[in-house]
C-alpha positions as CSV (number, residue, x, y, z in Angstrom):
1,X,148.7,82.0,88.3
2,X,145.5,80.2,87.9
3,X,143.2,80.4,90.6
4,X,141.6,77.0,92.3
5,X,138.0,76.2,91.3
6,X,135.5,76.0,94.3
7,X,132.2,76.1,92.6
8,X,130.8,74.9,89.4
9,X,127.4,76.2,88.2
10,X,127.0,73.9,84.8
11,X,123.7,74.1,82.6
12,X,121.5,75.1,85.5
13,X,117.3,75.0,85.1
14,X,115.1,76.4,87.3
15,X,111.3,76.3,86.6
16,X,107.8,77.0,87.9
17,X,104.6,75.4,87.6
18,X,101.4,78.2,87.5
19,X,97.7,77.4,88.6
20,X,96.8,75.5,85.0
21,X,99.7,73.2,85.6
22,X,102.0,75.4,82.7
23,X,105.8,75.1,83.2
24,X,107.3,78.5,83.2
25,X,111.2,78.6,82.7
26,X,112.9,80.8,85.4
27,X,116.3,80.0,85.2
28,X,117.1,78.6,81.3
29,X,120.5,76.7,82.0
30,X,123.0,79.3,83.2
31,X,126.8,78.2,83.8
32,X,129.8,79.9,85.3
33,X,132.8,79.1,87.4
34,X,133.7,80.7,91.2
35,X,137.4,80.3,92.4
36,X,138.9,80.5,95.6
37,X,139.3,84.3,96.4
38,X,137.6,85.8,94.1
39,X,133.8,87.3,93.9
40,X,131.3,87.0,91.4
41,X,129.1,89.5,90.7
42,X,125.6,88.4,89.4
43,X,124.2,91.3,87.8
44,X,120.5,92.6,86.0
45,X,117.6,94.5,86.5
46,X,114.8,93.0,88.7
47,X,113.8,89.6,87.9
48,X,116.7,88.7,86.1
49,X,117.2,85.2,88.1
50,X,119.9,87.0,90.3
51,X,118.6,85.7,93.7
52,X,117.1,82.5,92.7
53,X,120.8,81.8,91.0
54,X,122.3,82.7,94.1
55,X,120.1,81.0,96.2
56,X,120.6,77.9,94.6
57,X,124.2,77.9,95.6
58,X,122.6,76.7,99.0
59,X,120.4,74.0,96.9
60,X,117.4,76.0,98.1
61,X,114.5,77.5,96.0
62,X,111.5,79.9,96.7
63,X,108.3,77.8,96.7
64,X,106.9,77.1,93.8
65,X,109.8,77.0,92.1
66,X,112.4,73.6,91.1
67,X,115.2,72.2,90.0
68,X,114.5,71.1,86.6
69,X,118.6,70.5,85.6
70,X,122.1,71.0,85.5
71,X,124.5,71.1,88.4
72,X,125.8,72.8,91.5
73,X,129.1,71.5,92.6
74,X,130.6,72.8,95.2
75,X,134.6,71.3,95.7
76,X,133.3,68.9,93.3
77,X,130.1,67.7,95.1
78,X,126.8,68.1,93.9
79,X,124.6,70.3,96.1
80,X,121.3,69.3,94.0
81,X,121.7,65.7,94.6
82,X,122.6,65.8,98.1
83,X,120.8,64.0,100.7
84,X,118.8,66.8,102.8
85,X,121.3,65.8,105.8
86,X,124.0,66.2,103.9
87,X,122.7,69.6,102.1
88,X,122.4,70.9,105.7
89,X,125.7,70.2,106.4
90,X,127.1,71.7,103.4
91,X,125.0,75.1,104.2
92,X,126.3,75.2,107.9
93,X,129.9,74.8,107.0
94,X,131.2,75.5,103.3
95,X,128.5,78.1,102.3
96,X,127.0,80.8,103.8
97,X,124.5,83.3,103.4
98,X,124.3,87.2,104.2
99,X,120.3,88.4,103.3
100,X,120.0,92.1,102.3
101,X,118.6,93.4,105.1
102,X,120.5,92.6,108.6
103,X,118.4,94.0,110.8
104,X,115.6,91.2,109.7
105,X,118.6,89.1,110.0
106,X,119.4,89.2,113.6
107,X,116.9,88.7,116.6
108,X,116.6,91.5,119.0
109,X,116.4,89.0,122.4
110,X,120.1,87.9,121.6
111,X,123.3,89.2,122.0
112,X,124.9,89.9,118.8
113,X,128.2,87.5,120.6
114,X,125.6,84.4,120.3
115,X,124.2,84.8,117.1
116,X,127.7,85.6,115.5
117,X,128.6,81.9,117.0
118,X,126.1,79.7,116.7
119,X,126.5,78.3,113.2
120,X,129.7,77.5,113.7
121,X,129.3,75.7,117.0
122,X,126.2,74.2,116.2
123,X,127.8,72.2,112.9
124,X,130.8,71.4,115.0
125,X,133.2,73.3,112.9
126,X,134.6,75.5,116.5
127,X,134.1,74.9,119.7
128,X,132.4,78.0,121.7
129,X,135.8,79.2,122.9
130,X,137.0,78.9,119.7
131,X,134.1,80.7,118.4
132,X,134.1,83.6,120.8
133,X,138.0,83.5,119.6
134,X,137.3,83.6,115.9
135,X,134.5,86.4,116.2
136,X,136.8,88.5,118.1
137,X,139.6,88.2,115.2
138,X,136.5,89.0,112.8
139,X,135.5,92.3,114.8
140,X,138.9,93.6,114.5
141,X,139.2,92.2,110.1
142,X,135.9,94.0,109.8
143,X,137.6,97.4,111.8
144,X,134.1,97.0,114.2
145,X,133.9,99.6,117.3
146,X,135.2,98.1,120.7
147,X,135.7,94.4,119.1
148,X,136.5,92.8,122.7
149,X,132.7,94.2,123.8
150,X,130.9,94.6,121.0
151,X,129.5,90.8,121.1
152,X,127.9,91.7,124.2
153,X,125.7,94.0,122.5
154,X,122.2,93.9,121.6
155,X,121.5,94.5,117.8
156,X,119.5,97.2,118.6
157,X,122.9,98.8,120.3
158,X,124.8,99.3,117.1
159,X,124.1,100.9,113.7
160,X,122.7,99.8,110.8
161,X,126.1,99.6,108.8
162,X,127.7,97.6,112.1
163,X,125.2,95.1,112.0
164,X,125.6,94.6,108.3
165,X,129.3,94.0,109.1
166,X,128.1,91.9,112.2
167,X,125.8,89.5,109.6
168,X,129.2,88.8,107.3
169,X,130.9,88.3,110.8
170,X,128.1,85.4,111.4
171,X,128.8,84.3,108.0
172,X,132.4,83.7,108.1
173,X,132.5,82.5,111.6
174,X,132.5,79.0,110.6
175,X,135.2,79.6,108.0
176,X,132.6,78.8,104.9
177,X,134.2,78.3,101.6
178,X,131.6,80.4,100.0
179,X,129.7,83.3,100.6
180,X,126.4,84.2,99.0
181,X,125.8,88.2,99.4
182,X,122.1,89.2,98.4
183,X,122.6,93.0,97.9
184,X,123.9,93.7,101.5
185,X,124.9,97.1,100.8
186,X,121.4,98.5,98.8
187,X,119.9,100.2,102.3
188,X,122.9,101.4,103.3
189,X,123.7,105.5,103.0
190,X,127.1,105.8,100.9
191,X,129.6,106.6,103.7
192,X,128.5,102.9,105.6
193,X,128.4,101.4,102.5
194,X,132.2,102.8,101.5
195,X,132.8,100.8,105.2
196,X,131.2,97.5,104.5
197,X,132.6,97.3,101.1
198,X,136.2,97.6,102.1
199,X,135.7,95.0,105.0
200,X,133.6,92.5,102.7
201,X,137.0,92.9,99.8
202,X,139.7,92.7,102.6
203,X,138.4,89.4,104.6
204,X,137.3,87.3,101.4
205,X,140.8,88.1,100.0
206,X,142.3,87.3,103.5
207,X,140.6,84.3,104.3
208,X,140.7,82.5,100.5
209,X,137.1,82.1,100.7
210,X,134.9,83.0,97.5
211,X,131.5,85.0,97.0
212,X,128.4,85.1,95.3
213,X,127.3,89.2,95.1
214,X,124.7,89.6,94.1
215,X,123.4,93.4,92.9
216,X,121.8,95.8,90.7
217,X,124.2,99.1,91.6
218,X,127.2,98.5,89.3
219,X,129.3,101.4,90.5
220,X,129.5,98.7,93.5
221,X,129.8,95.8,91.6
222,X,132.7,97.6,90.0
223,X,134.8,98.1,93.6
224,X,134.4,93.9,94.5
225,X,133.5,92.0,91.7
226,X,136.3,90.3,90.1
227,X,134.6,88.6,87.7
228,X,130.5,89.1,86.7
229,X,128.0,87.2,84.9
230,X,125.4,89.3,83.2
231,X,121.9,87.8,83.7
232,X,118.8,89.2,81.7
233,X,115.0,86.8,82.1
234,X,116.9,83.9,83.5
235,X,119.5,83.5,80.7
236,X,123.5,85.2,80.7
237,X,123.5,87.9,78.1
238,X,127.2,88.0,78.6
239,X,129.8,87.5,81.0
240,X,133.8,87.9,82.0
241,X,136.7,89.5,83.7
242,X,135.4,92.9,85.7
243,X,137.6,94.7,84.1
244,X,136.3,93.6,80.1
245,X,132.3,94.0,81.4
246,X,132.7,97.2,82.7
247,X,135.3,99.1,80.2
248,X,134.3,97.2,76.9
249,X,130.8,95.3,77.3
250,X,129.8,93.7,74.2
251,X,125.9,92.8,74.8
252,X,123.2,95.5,73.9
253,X,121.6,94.9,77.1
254,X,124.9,95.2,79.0
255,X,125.7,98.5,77.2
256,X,121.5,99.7,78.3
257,X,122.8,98.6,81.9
258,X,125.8,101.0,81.9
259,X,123.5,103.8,80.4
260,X,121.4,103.6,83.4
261,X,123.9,103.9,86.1
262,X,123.0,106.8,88.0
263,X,125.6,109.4,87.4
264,X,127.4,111.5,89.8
265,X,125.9,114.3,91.8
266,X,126.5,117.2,90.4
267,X,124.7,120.4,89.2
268,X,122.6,120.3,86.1
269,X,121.1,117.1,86.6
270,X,117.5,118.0,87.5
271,X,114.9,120.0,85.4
272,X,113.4,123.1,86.7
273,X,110.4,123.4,88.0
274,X,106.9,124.3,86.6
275,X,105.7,128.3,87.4
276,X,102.2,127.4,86.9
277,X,101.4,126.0,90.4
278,X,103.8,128.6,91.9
279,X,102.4,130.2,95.3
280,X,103.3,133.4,97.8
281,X,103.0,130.6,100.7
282,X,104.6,127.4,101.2
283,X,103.3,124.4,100.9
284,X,105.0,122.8,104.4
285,X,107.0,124.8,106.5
286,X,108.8,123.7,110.0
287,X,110.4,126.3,112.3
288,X,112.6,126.6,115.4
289,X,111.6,122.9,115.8
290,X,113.3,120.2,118.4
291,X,112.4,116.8,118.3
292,X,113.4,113.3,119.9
293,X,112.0,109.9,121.8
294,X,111.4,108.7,124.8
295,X,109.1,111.4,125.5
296,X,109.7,115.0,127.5
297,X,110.9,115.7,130.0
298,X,111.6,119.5,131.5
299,X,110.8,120.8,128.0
300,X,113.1,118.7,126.0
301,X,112.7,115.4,124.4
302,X,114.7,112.7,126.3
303,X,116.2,110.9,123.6
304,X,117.3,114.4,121.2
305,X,117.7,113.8,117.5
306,X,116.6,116.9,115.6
307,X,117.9,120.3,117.0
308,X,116.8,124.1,115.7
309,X,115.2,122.7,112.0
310,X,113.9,125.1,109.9
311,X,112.7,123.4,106.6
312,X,110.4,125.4,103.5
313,X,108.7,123.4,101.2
314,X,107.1,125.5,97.8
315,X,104.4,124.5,96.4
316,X,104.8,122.0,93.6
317,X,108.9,122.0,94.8
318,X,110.8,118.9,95.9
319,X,112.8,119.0,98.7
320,X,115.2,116.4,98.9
321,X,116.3,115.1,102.1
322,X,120.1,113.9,102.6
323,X,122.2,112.3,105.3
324,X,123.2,109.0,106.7
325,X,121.4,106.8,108.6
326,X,120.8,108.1,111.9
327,X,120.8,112.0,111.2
328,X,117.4,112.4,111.6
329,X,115.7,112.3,108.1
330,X,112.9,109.8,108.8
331,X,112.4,111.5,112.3
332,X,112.0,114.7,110.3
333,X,109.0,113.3,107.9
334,X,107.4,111.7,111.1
335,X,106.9,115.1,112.8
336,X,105.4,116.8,109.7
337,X,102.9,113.6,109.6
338,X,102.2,114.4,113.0
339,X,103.8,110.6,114.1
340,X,105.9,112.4,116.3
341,X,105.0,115.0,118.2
342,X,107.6,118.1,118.2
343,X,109.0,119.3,121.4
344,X,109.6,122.9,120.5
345,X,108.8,124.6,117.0
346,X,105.9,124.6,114.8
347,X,104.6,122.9,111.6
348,X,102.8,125.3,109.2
349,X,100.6,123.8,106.3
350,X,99.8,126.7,104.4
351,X,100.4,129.3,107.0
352,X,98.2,127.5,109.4
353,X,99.8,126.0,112.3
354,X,99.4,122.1,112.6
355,X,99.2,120.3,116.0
356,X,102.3,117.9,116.9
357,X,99.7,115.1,117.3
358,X,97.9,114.0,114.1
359,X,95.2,112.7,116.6
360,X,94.5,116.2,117.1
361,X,94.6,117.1,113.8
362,X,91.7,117.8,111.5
363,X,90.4,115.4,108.6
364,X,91.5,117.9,105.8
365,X,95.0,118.2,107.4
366,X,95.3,114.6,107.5
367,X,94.2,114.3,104.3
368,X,96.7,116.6,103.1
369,X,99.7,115.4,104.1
370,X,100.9,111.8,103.1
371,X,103.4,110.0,104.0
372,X,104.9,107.1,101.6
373,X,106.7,104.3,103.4
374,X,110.3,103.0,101.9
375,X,109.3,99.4,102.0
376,X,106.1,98.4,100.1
377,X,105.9,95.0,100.7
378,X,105.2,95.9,104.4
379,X,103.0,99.0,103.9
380,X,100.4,96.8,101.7
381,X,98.4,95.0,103.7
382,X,98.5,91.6,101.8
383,X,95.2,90.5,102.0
384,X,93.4,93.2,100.0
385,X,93.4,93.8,96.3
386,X,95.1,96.3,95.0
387,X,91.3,98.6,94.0
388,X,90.9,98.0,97.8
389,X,94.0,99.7,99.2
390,X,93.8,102.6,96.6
391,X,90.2,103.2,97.4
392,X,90.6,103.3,101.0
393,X,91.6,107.3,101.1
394,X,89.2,107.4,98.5
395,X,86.1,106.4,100.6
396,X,87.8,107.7,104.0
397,X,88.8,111.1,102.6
398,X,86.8,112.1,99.9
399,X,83.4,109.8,100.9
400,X,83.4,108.0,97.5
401,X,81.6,104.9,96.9
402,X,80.2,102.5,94.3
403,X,81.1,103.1,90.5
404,X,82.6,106.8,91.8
405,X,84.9,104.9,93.9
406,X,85.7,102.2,91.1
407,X,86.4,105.1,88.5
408,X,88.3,107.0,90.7
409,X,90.7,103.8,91.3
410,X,90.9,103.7,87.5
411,X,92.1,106.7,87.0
412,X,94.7,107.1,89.5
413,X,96.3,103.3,88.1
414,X,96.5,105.0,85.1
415,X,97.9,108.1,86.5
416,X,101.0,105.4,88.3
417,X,101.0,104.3,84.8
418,X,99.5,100.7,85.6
419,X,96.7,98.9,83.6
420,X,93.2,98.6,85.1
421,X,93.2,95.2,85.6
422,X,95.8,95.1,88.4
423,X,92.5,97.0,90.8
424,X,91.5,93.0,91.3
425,X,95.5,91.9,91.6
426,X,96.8,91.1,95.5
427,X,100.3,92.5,96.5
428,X,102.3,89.5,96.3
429,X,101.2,89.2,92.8
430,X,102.9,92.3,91.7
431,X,107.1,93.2,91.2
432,X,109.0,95.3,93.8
433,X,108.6,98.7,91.3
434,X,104.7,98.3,90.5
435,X,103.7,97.3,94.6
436,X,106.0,100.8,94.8
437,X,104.1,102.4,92.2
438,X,100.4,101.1,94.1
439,X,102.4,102.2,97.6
440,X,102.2,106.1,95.7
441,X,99.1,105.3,94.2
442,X,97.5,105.1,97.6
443,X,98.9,108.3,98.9
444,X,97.6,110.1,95.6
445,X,94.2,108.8,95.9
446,X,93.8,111.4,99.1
447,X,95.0,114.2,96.8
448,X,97.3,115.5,99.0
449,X,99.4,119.2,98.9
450,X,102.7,117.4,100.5
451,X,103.7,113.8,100.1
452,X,106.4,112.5,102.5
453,X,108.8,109.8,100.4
454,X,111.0,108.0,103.0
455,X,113.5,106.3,100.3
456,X,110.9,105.3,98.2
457,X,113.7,103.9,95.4
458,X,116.2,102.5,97.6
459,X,115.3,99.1,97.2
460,X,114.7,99.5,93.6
461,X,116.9,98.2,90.7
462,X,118.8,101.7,88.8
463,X,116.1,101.3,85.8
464,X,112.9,100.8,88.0
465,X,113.9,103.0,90.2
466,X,114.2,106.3,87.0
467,X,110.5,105.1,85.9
468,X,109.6,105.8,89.7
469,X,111.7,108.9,89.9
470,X,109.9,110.1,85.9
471,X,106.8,109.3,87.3
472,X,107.6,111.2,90.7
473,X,108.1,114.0,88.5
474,X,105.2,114.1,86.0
475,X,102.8,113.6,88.9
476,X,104.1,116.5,90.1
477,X,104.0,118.7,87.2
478,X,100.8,117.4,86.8
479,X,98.8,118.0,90.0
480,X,101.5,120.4,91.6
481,X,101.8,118.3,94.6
482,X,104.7,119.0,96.5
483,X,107.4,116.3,97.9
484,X,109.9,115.9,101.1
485,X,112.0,113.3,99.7
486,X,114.3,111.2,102.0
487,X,117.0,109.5,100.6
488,X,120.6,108.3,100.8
489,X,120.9,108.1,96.7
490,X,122.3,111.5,95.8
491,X,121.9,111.3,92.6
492,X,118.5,110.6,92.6
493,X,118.4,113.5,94.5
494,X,120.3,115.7,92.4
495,X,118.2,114.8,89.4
496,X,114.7,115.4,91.2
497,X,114.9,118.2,93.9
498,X,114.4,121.7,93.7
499,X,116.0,122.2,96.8
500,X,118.6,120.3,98.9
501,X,118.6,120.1,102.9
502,X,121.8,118.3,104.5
503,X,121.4,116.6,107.6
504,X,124.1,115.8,110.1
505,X,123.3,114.4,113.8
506,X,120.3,116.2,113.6
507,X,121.1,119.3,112.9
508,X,120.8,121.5,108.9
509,X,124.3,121.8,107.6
510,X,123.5,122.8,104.6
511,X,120.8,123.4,102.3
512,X,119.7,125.7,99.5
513,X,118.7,125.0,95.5
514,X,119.8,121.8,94.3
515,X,122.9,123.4,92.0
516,X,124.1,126.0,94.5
517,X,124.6,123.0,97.2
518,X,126.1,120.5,94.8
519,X,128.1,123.4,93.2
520,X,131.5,124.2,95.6
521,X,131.9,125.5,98.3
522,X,130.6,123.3,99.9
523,X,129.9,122.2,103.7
524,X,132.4,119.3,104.5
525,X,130.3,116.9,105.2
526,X,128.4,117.6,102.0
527,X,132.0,116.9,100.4
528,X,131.9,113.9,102.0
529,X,128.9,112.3,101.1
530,X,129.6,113.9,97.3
531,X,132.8,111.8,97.7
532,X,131.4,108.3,98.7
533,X,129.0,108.1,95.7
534,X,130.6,104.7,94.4
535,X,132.0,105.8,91.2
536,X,131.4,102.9,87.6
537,X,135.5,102.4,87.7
538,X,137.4,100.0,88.7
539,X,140.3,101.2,91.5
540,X,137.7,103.8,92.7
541,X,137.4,102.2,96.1
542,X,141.1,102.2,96.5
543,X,142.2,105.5,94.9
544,X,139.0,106.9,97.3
545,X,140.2,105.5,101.0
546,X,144.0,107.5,100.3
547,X,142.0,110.5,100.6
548,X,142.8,112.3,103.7
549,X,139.0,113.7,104.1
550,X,137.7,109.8,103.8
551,X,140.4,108.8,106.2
552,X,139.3,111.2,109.1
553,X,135.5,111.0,108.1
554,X,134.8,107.5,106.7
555,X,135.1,105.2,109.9
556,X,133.6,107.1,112.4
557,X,130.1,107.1,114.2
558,X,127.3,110.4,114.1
559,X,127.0,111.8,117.0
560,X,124.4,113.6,118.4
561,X,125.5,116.4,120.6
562,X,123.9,119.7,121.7
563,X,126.7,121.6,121.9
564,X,129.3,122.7,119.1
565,X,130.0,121.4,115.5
566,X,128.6,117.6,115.6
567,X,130.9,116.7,112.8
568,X,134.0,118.0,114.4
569,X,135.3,114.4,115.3
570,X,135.3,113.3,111.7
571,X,136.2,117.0,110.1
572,X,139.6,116.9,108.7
573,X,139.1,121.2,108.4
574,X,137.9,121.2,112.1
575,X,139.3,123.8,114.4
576,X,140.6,122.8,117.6
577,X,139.4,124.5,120.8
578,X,136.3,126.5,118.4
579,X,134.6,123.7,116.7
580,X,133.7,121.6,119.7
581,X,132.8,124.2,122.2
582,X,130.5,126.3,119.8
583,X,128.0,126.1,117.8
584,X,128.8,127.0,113.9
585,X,127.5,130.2,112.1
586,X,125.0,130.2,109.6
587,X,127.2,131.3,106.2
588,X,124.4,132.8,103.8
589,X,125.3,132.7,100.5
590,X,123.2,133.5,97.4
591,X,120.0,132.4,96.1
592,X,118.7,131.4,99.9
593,X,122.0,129.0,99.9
594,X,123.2,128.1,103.6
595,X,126.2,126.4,105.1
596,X,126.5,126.2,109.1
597,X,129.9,125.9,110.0
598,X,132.8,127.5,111.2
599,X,135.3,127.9,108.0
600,X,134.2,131.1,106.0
601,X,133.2,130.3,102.4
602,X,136.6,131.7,101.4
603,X,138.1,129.1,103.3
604,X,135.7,126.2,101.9
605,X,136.7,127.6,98.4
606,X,140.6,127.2,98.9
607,X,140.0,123.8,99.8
608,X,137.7,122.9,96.7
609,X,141.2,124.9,94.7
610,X,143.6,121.9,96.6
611,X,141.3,119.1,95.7
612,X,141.1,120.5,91.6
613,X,144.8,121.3,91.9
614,X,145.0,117.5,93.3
615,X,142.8,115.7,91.0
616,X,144.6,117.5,87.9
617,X,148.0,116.0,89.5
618,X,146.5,112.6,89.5
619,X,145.0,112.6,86.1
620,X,148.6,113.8,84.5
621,X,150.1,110.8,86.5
622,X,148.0,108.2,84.9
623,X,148.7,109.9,81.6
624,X,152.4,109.4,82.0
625,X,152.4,106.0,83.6
């Protein structure tokens, strides 16, 4: 049956103008066709044109940029010839917008109930009881916690994958015919993002509404897209059904896209490390150590989130970090920095005991330790150069000045694999990768042992983000640094650590060498997230959610608890009347491999045998059907 056509993009131009009065192309007249219930996927690798495209379904551009042609028509009205009264009124009720990250989104001093209504009040499209009404129905569509309450809420009250929901809740309040999605699902871990994918596919279908998604992870684009346009420096290398881009693409640079989606985690990925800058010691060690906020009281912290960690970091090793948001991983790298001050344990930089505080700590320690933040558009200060923020550490550190200083800078761009003229560049000058690349840069110029990478790639395209990871790793062969790093991409982490540590609700699951802990048994909760790695096939969203282990684990919030298994309540191998009540044995298995939990590893392994026996089962199905 053929679908009704609610947006027309015909022959679209987008250009810039640069300081000398030169018109640079940005978009070079791109067309497609959106229809009612379905969702468009705009694909490509950072700069591609996928947000300005997107963005100019709401007849907006980033300044400096303009309209220089084409169309826009949305249910057959021109949004680029619009009066600006009109455009508004168009944006407030048939299209709406959902920004990547939520959390910018939302403003803390409202309640989430208010926020969620307010469009679609304030365009006269529902009155507030019909609002309040509508958002209610939206809670429950999105499966929300407590939907009769939740409005109430603050957004500081919920998590990070609710709020996500809560933004296309706002979105679809006022019923919009069109939805624009600017990679909504990029920060989330892959357990939230399972969650927010499922919601966005069942109320778009439900509601007859269409959408704009716009990503650069095509094992997602692959679970919502129904149809995608493939967009390489502003121009559609190719587009068409999902099903014909993703299982027979017929451009070279679609085919170099496919190639670089991360593949699943699994053992084998990574290289091994170098023995030349092996020691006796490690780098970073933390023992017996508690942490929390809200400072401490009677001994413990009053707000607990990490519980009995004991982390080793070799020298020259990677550590990767895992878990979803809210187990503890960035709370982890902030007590190594000494940004958060330990209740109980110790941090050990080369057998020498650290203080909690890094105000107590000495010059060399600081120096030797470095933390790298995830975003780098906030961690460079936007009014320096880029040879200014580099040699900061360089003169603070290391006392360098002058042509030192200068040659110093020089060498570590070219050591971040940047050319020597960017020193006199600013930050907003620069893409997403190379401002991460000057982020790293920074933290190198101190010459640290340990640097602290707190999802360094997560904002990252899947190609920018393997030059960072490549680079990660040749700095490391190279100066035998050693890295803690944080992430909810387990791929990533498959291919770069040495060593894996699982976090749940604060507490070490699992950890061990990379291929012992992505090699079965495994902890169930390390099945899990090994599970919700989006997968480049079409179905795999579907065929995923009938699982009973996704079914019992998927929906549910972490909770932080002191006593007993934390991930009992979303465990489908819990054990009633042990699990809750106490606290899970540590399993040691070879080659320093450790699982905390309850099942033996005999019992783990008969599980792995049902879900082999299982996947066999399915496999012969498909090759009978």
């Amino acid at each position: 049956m053929q679908k009704e056509k609610l947006a027309e993009v015909k022959d679209l131009k987008i250009y810039a103008k640069n300081d000398d009065g030169d018109i640079i192309p940005i978009v070079k007249g791109v067309s497609f066709d959106i229809h009612k219930g379905e969702v468009v996927a705009l694909i490509g690798e950072s700069g591609s044109g996928k947000t300005t495209i997107s963005l100019a379904s709401l007849a907006y551009t980033k300044p400096g940029l303009y309209f220089a042609g084409g169309e826009l028509l949305v249910d057959g009205e021109d949004m680029l010839k619009a009066e600006p009264l009109r455009t508004r009124e168009i944006r407030g009720s048939k299209v709406a917008y959902l920004a990547q990250s939520a959390a910018a989104t939302f403003n803390p001093a409202i309640t989430i109930g208010e926020q969620v209504t307010e469009s679609a009040v304030l365009h006269g499209k529902l009155s507030q009881g019909e609002a309040n009404k509508r958002a209610v129905e939206l809670y429950h569509a999105l499966e929300l916690p407590d939907p009769e309450r939740i409005g109430f809420r603050y957004p500081h009250q919920v998590s990070g994958g609710q709020l996500q929901r809560l933004m296309a809740a706002m979105a679809l309040c006022g019923k919009p015919d069109l939805m624009v999605l600017d990679e909504p699902t990029t920060a989330l871990d892959v357990t939230t993002q399972i969650e927010v994918l499922k919601a966005f596919k069942k109320v778009i279908h439900e509601e007859n509404s269409a959408a704009v998604y716009v990503t650069h992870d095509l094992s997602v684009v692959a679970q919502i897209a129904d149809y995608i346009v493939v967009l390489y420096g502003g121009e559609v290398m190719e587009q068409g059904t999902a099903d014909e881009i993703i299982n027979n693409p017929g451009h070279v640079y679609t085919q170099r896209l496919m190639a670089a989606v991360r593949p699943k985690p699994q053992a084998g990925l990574g290289s091994s490390v170098g023995v030349e800058h092996e020691r006796d010691i490690p780098a970073i060690r933390i023992k017996d150590m508690t942490a929390g906020y809200g400072g401490i009281v009677n001994g413990e912290p009053k707000i607990p989130i990490l519980q009995d960690i004991n982390v080793s970091v070799k020298n020259g090793h990677v550590v990767g970090v895992i878990g979803e948001s809210g187990c503890g991983k960035s709370t982890l790298a902030r007590v190594m920095a000494g940004l958060l001050p330990q209740a109980h344990g110790t941090v050990e930089l080369d057998d020498v005991e650290l203080e909690g505080d890094l105000r107590n700590r000495r010059l060399e320690e600081l120096q030797k330790v470095q933390f790298v933040f995830q975003m780098a558009d906030t961690a460079l200060n936007p009014k320096q150069v880029i040879g200014d923020i580099i040699g900061r550490p360089l003169e603070f550190y290391h006392g360098l000045k002058g042509k030192q200083k200068h040659a110093k800078v020089m060498e570590i761009l070219e050591m971040v694999e940047l050319p020597a003229d960017f020193a006199s560049r600013y930050p907003m000058e620069l893409s997403g990768g190379q401002k991460q690349r000057i982020n790293m840069a920074r933290s190198l110029a101190a010459n640290p042992e340990v640097m602290l990478c707190d999802e360094v790639t997560s904002a990252l395209d899947s190609i920018v983000g393997a030059n960072v990871i490549r680079l990660l790793t040749a700095l490391r062969d190279r100066t035998g640094v050693s890295f803690v790093f944080i992430s909810h991409d387990l791929s990533t982490v498959a291919s770069f650590a040495d060593e894996i540590v699982v976090l749940y609700a604060g507490r070490i699951v699992e950890q061990g060498p990379t291929d012992e802990v992505l090699m079965p048994p495994y902890h169930p909760y390390t099945r899990l997230l090994i599970s919700s790695v989006p997968e480049l096939r079409i179905g795999w969203l579907e065929d995923t959610m009938q699982k009973r282990e996704m079914a019992v684990g998927i929906a549910k919030d972490v909770e932080i608890t002191s006593v007993g298994c934390p991930f009992f309540n979303r465990c489908p191998m819990g054990i009633e009347g042990t699990c809750e009540k106490q606290n899970p044995p540590i399993r040691e298995l070879s080659s320093g491999h450790e699982i905390s939990c309850h099942r033996t590893v005999e019992e783990l392994e008969e599980v792995e045998l049902e879900v082999q026996m299982a996947l066999g089962q399915e496999n012969a199905d498909k090759l009978v059907v």
